[in-house]
C-alpha positions as CSV (number, residue, x, y, z in Angstrom):
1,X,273.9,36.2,102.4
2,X,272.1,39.5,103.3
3,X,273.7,41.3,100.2
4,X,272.1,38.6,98.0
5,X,268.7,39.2,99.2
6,X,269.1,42.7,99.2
7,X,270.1,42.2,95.5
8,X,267.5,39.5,95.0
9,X,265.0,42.2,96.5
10,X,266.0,44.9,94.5
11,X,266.1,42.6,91.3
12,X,262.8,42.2,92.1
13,X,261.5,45.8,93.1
14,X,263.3,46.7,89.2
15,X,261.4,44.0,87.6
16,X,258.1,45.0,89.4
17,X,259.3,48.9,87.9
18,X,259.7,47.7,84.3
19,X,256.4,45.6,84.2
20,X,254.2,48.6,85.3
21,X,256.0,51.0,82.9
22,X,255.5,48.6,80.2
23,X,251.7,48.7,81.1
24,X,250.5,51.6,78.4
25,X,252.1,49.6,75.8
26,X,250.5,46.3,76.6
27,X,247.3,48.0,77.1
28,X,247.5,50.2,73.8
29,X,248.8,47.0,71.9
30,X,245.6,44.6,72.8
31,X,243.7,47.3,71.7
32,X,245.3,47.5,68.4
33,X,245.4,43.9,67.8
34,X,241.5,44.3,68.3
35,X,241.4,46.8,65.9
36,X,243.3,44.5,63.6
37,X,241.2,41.6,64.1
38,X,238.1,44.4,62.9
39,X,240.0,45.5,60.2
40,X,240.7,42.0,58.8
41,X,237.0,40.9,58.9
42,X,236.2,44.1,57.1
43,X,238.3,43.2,54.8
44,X,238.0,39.7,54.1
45,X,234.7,39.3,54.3
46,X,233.0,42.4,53.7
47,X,235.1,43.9,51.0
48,X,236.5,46.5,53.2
49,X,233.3,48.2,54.1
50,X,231.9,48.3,57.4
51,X,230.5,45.0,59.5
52,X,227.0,45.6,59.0
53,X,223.9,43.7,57.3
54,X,223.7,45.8,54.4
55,X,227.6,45.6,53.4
56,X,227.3,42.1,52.7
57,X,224.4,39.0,51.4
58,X,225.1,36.9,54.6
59,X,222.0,35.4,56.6
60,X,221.4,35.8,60.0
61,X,223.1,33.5,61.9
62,X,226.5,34.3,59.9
63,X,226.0,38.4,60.6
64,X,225.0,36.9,64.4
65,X,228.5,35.6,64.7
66,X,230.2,38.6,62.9
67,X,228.5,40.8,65.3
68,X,229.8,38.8,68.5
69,X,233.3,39.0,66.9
70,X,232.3,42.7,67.0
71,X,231.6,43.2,69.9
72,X,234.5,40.9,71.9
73,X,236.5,43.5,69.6
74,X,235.0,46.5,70.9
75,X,234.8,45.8,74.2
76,X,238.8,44.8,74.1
77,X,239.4,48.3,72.6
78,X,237.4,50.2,75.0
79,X,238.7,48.1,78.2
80,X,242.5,48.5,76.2
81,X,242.4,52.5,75.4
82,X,240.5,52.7,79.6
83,X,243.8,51.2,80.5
84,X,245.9,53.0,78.4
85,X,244.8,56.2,79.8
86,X,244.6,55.3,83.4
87,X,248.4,53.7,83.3
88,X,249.8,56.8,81.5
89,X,248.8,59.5,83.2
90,X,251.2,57.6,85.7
91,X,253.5,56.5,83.6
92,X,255.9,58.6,81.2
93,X,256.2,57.0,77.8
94,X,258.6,59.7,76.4
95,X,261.2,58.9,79.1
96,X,261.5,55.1,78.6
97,X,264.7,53.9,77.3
98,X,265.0,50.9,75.1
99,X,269.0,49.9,74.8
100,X,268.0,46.8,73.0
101,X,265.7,45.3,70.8
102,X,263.0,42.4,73.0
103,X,260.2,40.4,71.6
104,X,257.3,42.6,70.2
105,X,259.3,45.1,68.9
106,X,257.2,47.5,66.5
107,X,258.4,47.7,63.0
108,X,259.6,50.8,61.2
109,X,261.4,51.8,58.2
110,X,261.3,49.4,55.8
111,X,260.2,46.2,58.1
112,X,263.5,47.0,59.8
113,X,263.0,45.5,63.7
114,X,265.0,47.2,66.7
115,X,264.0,48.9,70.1
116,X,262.3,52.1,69.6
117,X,263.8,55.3,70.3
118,X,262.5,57.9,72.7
119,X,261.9,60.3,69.9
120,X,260.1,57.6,67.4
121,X,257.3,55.9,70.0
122,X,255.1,59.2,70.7
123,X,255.0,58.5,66.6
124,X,254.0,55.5,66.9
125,X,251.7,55.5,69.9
126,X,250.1,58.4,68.1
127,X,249.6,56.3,64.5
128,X,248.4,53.6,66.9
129,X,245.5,55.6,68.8
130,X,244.6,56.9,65.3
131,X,244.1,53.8,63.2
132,X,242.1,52.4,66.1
133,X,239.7,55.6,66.2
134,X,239.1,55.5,62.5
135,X,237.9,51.7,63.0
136,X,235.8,52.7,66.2
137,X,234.6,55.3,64.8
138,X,232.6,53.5,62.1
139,X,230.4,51.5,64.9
140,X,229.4,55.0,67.1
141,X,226.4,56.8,66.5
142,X,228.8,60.1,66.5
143,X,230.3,58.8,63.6
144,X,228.0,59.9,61.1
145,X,227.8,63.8,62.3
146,X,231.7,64.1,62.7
147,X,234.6,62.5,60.8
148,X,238.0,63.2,60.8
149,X,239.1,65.2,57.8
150,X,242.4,63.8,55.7
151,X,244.3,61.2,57.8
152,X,247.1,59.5,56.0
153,X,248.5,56.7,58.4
154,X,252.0,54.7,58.3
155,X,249.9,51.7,60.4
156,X,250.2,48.8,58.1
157,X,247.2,46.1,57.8
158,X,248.9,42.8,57.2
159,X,247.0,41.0,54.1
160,X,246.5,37.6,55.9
161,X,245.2,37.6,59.5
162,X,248.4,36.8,61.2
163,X,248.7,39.7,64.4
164,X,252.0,37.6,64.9
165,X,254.1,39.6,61.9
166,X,252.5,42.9,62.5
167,X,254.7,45.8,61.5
168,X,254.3,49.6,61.0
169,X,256.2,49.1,57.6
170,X,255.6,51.6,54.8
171,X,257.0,49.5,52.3
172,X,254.8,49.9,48.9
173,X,254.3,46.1,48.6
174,X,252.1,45.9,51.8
175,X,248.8,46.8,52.1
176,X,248.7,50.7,53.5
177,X,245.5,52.0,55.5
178,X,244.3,55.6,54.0
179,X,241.5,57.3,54.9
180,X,240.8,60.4,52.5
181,X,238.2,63.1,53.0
182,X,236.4,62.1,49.3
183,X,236.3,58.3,50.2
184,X,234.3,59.3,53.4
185,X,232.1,61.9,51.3
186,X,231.8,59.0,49.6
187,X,230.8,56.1,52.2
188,X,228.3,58.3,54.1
189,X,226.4,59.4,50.9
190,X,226.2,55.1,49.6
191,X,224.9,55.0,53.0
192,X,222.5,57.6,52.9
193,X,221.1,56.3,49.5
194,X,220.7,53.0,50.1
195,X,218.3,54.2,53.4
196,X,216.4,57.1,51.3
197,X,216.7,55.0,48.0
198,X,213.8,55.7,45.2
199,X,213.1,51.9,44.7
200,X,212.6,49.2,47.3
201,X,215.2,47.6,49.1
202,X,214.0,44.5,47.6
203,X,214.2,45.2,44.4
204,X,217.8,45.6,44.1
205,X,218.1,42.5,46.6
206,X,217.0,40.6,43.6
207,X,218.8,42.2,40.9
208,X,222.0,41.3,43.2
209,X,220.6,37.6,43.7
210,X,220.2,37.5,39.6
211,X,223.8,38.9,39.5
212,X,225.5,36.5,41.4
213,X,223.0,33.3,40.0
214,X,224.6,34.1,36.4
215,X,228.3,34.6,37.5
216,X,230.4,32.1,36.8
217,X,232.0,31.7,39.9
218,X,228.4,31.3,41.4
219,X,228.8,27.6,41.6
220,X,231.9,27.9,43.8
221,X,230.6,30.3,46.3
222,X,227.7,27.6,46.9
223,X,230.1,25.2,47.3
224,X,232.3,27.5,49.7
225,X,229.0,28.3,52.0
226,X,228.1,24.4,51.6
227,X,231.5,23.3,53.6
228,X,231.4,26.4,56.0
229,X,227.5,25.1,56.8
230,X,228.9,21.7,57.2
231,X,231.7,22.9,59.1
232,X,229.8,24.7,61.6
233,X,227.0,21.9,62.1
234,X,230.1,19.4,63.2
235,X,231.4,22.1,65.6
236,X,228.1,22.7,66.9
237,X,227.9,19.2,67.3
238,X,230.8,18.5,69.0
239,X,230.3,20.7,71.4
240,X,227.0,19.8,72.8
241,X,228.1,16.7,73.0
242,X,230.9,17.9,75.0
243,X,228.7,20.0,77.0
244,X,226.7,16.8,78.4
245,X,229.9,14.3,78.7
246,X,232.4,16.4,80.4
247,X,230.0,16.8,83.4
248,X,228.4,13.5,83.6
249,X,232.3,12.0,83.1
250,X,233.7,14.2,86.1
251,X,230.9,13.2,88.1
252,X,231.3,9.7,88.2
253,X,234.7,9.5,88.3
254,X,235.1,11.8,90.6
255,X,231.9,10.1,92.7
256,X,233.9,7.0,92.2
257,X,237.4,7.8,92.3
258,X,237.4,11.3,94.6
259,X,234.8,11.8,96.4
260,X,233.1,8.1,97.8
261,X,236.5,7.0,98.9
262,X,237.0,9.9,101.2
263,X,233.1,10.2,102.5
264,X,233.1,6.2,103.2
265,X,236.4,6.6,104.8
266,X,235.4,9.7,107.3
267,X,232.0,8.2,108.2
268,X,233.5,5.0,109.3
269,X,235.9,6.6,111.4
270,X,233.6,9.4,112.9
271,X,230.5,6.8,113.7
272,X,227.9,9.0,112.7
273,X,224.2,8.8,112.3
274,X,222.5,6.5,110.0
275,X,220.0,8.7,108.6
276,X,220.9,12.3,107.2
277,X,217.7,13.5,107.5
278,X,214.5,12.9,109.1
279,X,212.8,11.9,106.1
280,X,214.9,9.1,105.8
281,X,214.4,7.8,109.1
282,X,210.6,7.9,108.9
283,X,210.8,6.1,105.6
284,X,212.8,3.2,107.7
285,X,210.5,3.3,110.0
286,X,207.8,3.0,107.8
287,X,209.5,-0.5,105.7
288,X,210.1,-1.7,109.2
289,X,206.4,-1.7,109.9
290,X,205.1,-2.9,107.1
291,X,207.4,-5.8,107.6
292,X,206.1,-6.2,111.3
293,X,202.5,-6.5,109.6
294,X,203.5,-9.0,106.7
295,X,205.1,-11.3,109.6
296,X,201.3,-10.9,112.3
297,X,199.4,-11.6,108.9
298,X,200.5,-14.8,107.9
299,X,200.8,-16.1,111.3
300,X,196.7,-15.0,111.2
301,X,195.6,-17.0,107.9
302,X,196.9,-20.3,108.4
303,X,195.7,-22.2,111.4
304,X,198.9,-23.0,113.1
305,X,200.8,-20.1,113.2
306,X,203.9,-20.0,111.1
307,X,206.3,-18.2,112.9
308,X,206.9,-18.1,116.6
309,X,207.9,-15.2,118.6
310,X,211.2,-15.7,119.0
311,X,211.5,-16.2,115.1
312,X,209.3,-13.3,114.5
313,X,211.5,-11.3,117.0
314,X,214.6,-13.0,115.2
315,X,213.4,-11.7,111.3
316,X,212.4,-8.2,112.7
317,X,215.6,-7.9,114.0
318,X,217.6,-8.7,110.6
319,X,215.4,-6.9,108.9
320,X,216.1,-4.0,111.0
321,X,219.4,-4.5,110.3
322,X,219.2,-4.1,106.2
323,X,217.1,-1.4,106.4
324,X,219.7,0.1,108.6
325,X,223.0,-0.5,105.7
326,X,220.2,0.4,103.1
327,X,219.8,3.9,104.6
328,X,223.5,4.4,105.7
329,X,224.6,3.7,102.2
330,X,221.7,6.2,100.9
331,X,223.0,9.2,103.4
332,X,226.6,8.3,101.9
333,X,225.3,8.5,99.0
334,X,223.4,11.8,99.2
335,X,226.7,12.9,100.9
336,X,228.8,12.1,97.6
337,X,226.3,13.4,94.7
338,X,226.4,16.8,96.8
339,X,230.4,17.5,95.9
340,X,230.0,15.5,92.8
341,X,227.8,17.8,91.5
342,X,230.2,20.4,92.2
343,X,232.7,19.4,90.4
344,X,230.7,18.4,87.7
345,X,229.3,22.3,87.8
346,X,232.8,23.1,87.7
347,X,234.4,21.2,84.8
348,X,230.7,22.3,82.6
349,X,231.5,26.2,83.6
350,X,235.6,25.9,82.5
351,X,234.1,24.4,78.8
352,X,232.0,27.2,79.2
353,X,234.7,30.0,79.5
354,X,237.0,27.9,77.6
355,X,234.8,28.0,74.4
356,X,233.7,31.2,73.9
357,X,234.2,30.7,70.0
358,X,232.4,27.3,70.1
359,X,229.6,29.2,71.7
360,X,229.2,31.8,69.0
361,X,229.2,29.0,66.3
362,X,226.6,27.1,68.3
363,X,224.0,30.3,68.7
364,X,224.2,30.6,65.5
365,X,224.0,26.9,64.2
366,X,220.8,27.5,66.9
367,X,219.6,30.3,65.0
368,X,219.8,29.2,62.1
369,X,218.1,25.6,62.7
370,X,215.4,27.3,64.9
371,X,214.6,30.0,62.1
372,X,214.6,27.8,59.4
373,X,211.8,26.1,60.6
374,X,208.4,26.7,59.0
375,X,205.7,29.1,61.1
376,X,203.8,25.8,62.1
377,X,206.5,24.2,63.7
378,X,207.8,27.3,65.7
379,X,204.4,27.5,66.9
380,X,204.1,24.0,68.0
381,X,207.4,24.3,69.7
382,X,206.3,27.1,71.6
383,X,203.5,25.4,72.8
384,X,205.1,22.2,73.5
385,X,207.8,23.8,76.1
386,X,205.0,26.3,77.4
387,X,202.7,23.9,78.2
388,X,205.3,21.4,80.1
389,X,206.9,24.1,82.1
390,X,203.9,26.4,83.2
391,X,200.8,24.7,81.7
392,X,197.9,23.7,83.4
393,X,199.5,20.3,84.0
394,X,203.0,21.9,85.0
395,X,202.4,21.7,88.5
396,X,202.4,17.9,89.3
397,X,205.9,17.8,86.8
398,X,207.4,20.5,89.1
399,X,206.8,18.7,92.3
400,X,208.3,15.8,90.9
401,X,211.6,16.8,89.8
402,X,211.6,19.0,93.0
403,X,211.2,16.1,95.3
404,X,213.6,14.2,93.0
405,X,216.5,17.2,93.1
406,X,215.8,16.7,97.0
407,X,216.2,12.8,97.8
408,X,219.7,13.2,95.2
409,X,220.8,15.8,97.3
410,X,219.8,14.2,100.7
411,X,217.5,17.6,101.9
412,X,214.9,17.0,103.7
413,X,211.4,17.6,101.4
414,X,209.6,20.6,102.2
415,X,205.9,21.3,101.2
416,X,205.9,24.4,101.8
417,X,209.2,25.5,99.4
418,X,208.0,23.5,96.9
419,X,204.1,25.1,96.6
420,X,206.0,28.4,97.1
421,X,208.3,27.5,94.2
422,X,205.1,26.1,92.1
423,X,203.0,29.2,92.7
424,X,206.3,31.7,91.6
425,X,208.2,30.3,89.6
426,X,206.3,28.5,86.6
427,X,204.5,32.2,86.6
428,X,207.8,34.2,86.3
429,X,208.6,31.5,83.4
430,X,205.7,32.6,81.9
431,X,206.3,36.2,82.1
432,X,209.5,35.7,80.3
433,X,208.3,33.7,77.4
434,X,205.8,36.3,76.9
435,X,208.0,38.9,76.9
436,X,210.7,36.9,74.5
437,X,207.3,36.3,71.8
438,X,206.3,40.1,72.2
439,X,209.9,41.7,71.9
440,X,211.8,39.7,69.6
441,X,209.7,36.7,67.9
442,X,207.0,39.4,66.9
443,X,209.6,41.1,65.1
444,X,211.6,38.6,63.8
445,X,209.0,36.2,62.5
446,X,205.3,38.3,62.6
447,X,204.0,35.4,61.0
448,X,205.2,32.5,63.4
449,X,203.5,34.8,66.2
450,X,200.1,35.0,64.3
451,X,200.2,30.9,63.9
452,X,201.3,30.5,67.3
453,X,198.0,32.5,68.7
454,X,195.7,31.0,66.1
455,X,196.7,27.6,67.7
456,X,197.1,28.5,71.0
457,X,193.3,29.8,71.0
């Protein structure tokens, strides 16, 4: 027995050994797959040239979701290659023996897949770190004042995005990744032209417009953007709509289901006080009284009085008691929507972090519908949620969802937080929108800013 757990220990301790040697190879591989996934957009979408506005006619809300995938790229390369670095410095690549081949395997000579040996992977880690510095290269502002010179790599770009048959084959009939001194020469001076360019911009905007108007394959481009508009307005969709079921859903049920069972349960066992607040009780108190005066003021209009004491005594006293199961059921209640909401919060932030592609396709199905609307109507918008949320009127709407967010939640109502909140907040809101019309709508849409202060005055 103590021989096995020795064994079982030391199985384990190896394991542990092999993971953490294995680490600069995980971390360098998710970088290159990142690269990849850059590579492949360049590619299939912008002809090979770099992600950017001027090497493609998209709009904005397609380059907005190109530059997210950008970005979740980068930021995967950067956190990858950090990795990389910090594991092997530890770590010595060289010296790890591979007896036999395991799944994820690189591929060499002639698509050929085995375990690496000790003399090929500094190769291979080497063609890695250099394919994904030519691609992160092209998005750093150092790119420009110093490029590699002649780089001629064996890392193979499959032609379909599929990172799942990658392979560092240099067989001719895939699709080989070169980088030559004259194709840079070449890149850098389109660029500079088309910044210092004789002509407008424009003009050759609408040569390339005429251009594609009279191809014949115009037709089926339009068609092509048609379905991926389509396709993107039914995501969008669909995921609002998941947005506001998913926590209304786990709040009831779990309100229902969860939570009310085991609140009901542990106040009946525990006896505890009716009221959960103070507020609550004086409310009670309040509806008790007024039912006291109801009873005195009948007996006082008719000339015989209608109740008696004793009945009067008898109706106060069942009255008491409704008001009593009234406001235990509302502290329950209170009690319940506090963990419901909770849960709720938690199932809306997992669709959240679950959907971070659904999220890029909604901004820019957002974009898109919010800047395709005429000046007028962005100006009336702004105006709309300006004046609701720190008008003049503002106020009064604050205090009421305030005082509404507190009775859900059982908390007691306090005048003071809530002028404090009214007097800060609403003026911070402000600030903000302000800042969001000065910084970006001023330069995005000069003209919905002009409209917007024409109206406004």
């Amino acid at each position: 027995m103590k021989k096995t757990f020795l064994a079982k220990i030391r199985d384990s301790l190896r394991y542990a050994g092999d993971w953490f040697s294995e680490t600069p190879e995980r971390a360098l591989d998710r970088a290159y797959n990142a690269a990849l996934q850059i590579k492949a957009i360049e590619d299939e979408h912008f002809g090979g040239r770099q992600i950017a506005a001027d090497s493609a006619e998209y709009g904005d809300s397609t380059m907005a979701y190109f530059d997210t995938e950008l970005k979740q790229n980068l930021n995967i390369i950067k956190a990858g290659l950090a990795e990389f670095k910090a594991s092997s410095s530890v770590v010595n690549l060289t010296n790890q023996n591979i007896a036999k081949p395991k799944e994820g395997d690189v591929t060499v000579n002639n698509g050929n897949v085995y375990g690496l040996d000790a003399r090929d992977k500094p190769s291979v880690i080497l063609e890695k770190l250099k394919f994904i510095d030519r691609i992160v290269s092209q998005y750093t502002r150092e790119s420009k004042k110093s490029q590699p010179e002649t780089s001629l790599s064996l890392v193979v770009v499959p032609a379909k995005n599929d990172l799942a048959s990658q392979d560092f084959s240099s067989n001719d009939k895939n699709e080989q990744v070169y980088l030559s001194k004259s194709d840079l020469e070449t890149k850098i001076n389109e660029t500079a032209t088309d910044k210092t360019g004789v002509l407008p911009r424009s003009i050759f905007k609408t040569l390339n417009r005429l251009q594609r108007e009279l191809d014949p394959q115009s037709e089926e481009e339009v068609v092509k953007k048609f379905r991926k508009s389509k396709a993107k307005t039914a995501v969008s969709i669909k995921f609002i709509l998941i947005l506001i079921i998913a926590p209304l859903l786990t709040y009831q049920l779990s309100k229902i289901f969860i939570v009310g069972p085991i609140v009901d349960k542990l106040r009946d066992e525990n006896k505890v006080d009716i009221f959960i607040n103070r507020d609550l009780e004086e409310e009670a108190l309040g509806e008790l009284q007024v039912f006291k005066e109801r009873l005195e003021f009948e007996n006082l209009i008719f000339e015989v009085p209608k109740f008696s004491a004793e009945e009067i005594e008898v109706k106060l006293k069942e009255r008491a008691q409704e008001i009593a199961e009234e406001s235990r059921h509302e502290s329950a209640d209170a009690i319940k929507n506090v963990f419901s909401d909770l849960l709720s919060l938690v199932a809306f932030g997992l669709v959240i972090f679950t959907s971070r592609r659904e999220i890029a396709v909604l901004k820019s199905f957002i974009d898109e519908l919010v800047y395709g609307l005429s000046d007028s109507a962005k100006a009336f918008i702004i105006i709309l949620f300006t004046d609701i949320f720190v008008g003049f009127h503002s106020p009064h709407g604050w205090e009421v969802l305030l005082e509404g967010i507190s009775r859900h939640l059982g908390i007691p109502e306090s005048r003071q937080f809530i002028f404090l909140f009214i007097a800060t907040f609403p003026v911070i809101l402000d600030t903000v929108f302000k800042y969001w019309i000065f910084r970006y709508l001023n330069r995005i849409s000069p003209s919905a800013v002009a409209t917007y202060r024409n109206m406004n005055e």
